[in-house]
N, C-alpha and C positions, 0 to 999 in steps of 0.2 A: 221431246214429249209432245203430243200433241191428238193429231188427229182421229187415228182409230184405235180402238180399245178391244181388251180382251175380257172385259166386264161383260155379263152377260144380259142385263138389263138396259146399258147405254150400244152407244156407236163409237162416240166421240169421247175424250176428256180435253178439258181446256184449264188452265193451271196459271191464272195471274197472280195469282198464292201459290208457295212453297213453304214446307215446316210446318212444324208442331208440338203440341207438348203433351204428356199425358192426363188427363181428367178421368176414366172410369176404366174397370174392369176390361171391359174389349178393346183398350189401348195395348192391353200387354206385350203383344207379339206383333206392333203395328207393322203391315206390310211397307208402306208407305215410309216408311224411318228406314228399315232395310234398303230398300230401294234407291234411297238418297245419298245413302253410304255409298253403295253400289258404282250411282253416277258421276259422285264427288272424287271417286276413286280412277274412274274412265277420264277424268281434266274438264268435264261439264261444267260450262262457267256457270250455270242457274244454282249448281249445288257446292261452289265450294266454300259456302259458310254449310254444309251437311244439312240438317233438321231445324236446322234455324228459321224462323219466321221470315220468307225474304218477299215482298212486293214488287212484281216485276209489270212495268210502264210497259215495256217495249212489248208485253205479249196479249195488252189490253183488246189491239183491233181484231185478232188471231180470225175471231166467227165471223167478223164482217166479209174476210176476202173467202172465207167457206162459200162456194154457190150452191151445191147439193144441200139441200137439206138434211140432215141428220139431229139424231138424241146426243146431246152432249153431258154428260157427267162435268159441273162446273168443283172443280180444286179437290182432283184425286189424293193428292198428293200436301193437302190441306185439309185445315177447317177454315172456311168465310170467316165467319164468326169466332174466330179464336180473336182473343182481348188485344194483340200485338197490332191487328191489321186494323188502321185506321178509316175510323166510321166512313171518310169523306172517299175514298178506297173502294168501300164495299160498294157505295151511291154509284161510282161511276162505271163497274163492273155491272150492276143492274142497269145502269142508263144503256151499257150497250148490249145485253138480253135484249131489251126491249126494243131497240134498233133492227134487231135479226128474229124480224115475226117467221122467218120461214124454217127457221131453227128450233126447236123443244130444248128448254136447259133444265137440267136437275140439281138441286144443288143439296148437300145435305150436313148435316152439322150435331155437334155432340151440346155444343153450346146453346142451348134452346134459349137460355134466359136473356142473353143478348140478341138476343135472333127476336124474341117478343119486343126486348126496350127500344131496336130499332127498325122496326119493320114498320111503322108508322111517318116514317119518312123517306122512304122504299117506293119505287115504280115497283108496282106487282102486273105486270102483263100477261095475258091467259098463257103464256110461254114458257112460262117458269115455274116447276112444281118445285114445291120445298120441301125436306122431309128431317126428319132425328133420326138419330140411330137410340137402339132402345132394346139392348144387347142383355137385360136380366131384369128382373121385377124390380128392382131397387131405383130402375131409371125412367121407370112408367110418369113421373111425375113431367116427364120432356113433352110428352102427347100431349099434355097440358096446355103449357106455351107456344107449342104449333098450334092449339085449335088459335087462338090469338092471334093467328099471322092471316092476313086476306089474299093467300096464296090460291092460283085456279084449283092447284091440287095439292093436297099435303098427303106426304106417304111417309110411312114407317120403314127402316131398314135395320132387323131384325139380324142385325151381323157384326160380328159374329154374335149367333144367339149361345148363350151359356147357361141358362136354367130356363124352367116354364112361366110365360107370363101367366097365371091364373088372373082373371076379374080384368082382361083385355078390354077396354072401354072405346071403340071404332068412330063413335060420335063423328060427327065431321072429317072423318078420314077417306082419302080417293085411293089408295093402292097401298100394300105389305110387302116387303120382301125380305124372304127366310133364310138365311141359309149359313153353316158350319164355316169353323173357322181352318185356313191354309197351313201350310207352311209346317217345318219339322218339330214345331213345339208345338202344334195343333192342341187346341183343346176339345175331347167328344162332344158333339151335341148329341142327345136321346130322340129316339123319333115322336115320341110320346108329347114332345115339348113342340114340335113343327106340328104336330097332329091339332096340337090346342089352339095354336095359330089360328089353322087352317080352316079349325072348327068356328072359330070364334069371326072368320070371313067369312065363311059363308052365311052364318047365322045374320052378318050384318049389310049380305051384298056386299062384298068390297074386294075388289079382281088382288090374285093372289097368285103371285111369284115365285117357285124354290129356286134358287140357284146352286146350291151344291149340300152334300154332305161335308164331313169335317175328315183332318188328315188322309192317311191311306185311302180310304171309305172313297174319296173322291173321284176318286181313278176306280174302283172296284165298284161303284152303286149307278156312277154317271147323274147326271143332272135330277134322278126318276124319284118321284114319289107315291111308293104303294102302284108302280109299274106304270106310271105315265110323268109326261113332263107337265107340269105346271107352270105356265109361262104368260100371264096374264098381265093385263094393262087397263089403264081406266081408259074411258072417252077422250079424244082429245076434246078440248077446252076451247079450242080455236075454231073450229068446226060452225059455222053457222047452221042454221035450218035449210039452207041452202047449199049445204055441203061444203061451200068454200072455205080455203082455211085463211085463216085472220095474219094478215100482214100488216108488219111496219113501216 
């Protein structure tokens, strides 16, 4: 696992976390627990405790020996913040973000609440956007807890989105990303729900991503929304007035 990805928002995933457990609704059908099974099954030493929480040392430097720069998706195949992975863990996983200024890390989490209680002893480097996932209105209360993080960029990942957010609150938010759920048990998203999104960016400025429709639709609609692709990204953060970007 490692380097390039078939995510449509990153380049990279990097995975010092493996495993997980379920907290909400858009867990159901986690691609990521599939996946696990999958490699645990092929004699992958990373995965032969399956979905299990495992902390792996030996894949800490992975982004240092990266020289091209690229977007890296940090714990595809995780949550950071899931309760298992110890605090002193997460510190050292962001001590080496911050290490690799020529790199963008994304990282994103279901766990907002611990994501607030420790982000106060957190390198935040303009390098590392953070974001929740925020997959039906019941979980709006996550955006909360990000605004509380002194991330360059906090973005929302609207995935899989499962009903409409109504009363979408952007406040301090740098990027959104929308988009239906995979896989043979797919759950429909309505467009009507992507549409509220969408509306509810632009009304606040705030650059706005589809990544796909849901089940079959995926293959049969392609990445398009209302016949164009929406592929949008904030500022980089790194970027002086001077164009150059901020290295470690």
């Amino acid at each position: 696992m490692g380097e390039r990805s078939l995510i449509g928002w990153t380049e990279a995933t990097w995975n010092p976390v493996t495993g997980c457990s379920k907290v909400s609704a858009g867990c159901a059908n986690c691609y990521a627990e599939a996946m696990a099974r999958r490699l645990a099954a092929m004699g992958m030493a990373r995965y032969r405790d399956g979905f299990a929480v495992r902390c792996h040392e030996e894949v800490l430097a992975e982004p240092l020996r990266w020289r091209r720069p690229r977007r890296v998706f940090v714990n595809s195949m995780s949550d950071l913040f899931h309760e298992e992975v110890p605090a002193e863990f997460i510190r050292r996983i962001f001590e080496v973000m911050a290490r690799c200024g020529r790199h963008q890390f994304q990282v994103l989490t279901k766990r907002s609440g611990r994501l607030a209680e420790l982000a106060g002893g957190l390198p935040w480097p303009p390098n590392v956007w953070m974001g929740v996932t925020v997959e039906r209105a019941d979980c709006l209360w996550r955006i909360d807890d990000l605004r509380r993080v002194p991330a360059a960029v906090r973005f929302l990942s609207c995935e899989p989105l499962l009903g409409p957010l109504e009363g979408l609150d952007l406040t301090g938010i740098g990027w959104v990303i929308v988009g239906g759920e995979s896989g043979p048990r797919a759950r429909p998203v309505q467009e009507e729900w992507i549409d509220g999104i969408h509306a509810a960016c632009q009304r606040a400025g705030v650059p706005f991503f589809f990544k796909q429709w849901s089940g079959r639709d995926i293959r049969k609609r392609g990445p398009y929304l209302h016949g164009r692709r929406w592929e949008e990204y904030p500022a980089d953060p790194r970027e002086a007035e001077s164009g150059t970007l901020w290295e470690a």
